[in-house]
N, C-alpha and C positions, 0 to 999 in steps of 0.2 A: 837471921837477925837475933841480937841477944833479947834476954827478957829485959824489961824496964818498966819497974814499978812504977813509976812518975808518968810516962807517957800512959800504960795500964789505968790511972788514976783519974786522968784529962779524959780518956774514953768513955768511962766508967760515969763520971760527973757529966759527960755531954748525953748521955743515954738517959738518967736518972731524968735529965733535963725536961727531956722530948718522952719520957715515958716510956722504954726501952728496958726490958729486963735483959738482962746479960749471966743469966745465971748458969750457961753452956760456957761459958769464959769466954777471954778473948780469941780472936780468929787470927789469921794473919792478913785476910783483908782488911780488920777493924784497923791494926797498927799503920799499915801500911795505907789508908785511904788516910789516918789522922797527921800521920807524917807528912803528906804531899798536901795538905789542907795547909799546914803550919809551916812548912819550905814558902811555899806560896802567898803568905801573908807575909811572910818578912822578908822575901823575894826582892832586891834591891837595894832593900835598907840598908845604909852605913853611916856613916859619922855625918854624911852632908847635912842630915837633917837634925842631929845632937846639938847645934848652937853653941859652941864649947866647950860640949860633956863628951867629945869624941871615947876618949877611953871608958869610962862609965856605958856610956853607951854601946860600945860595939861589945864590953866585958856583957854586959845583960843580951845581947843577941847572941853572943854564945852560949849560951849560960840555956837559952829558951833551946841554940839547937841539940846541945848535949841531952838534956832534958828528951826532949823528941827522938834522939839515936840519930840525927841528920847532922851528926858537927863537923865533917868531911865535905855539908855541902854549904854550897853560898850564892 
């Protein structure tokens, strides 16, 4: 997997959260458990539930899988 500062960033910020120093960097379990966390919350989702903002909408769900390095999935 490539690197991605942004996915890197969501890790980083979930650790801080729960009090997790990360100062060994990230792992490829770290990416890879945050990726299948984020696949899986938006797991389903498409326009059925946008109300009329189908394009808005499904543009931001890609947008969140890019982000995460999952935009090949759905």
């Amino acid at each position: 997997m490539t690197d991605n500062t942004t996915l890197d960033a969501a890790i980083d910020a979930a650790c801080k959260e729960v009090n997790i120093g990360r100062a060994d960097g990230f792992q490829e379990f770290d990416r890879t458990y945050a990726r299948a966390l984020i696949a899986k919350l938006i797991e389903g989702m498409d326009s059925e539930y946008a109300f009329g903002f189908e394009e808005g909408f499904n543009a931001a769900l890609t947008e969140i899988r890019r982000r995460a390095g999952i935009e090949g999935e759905k």
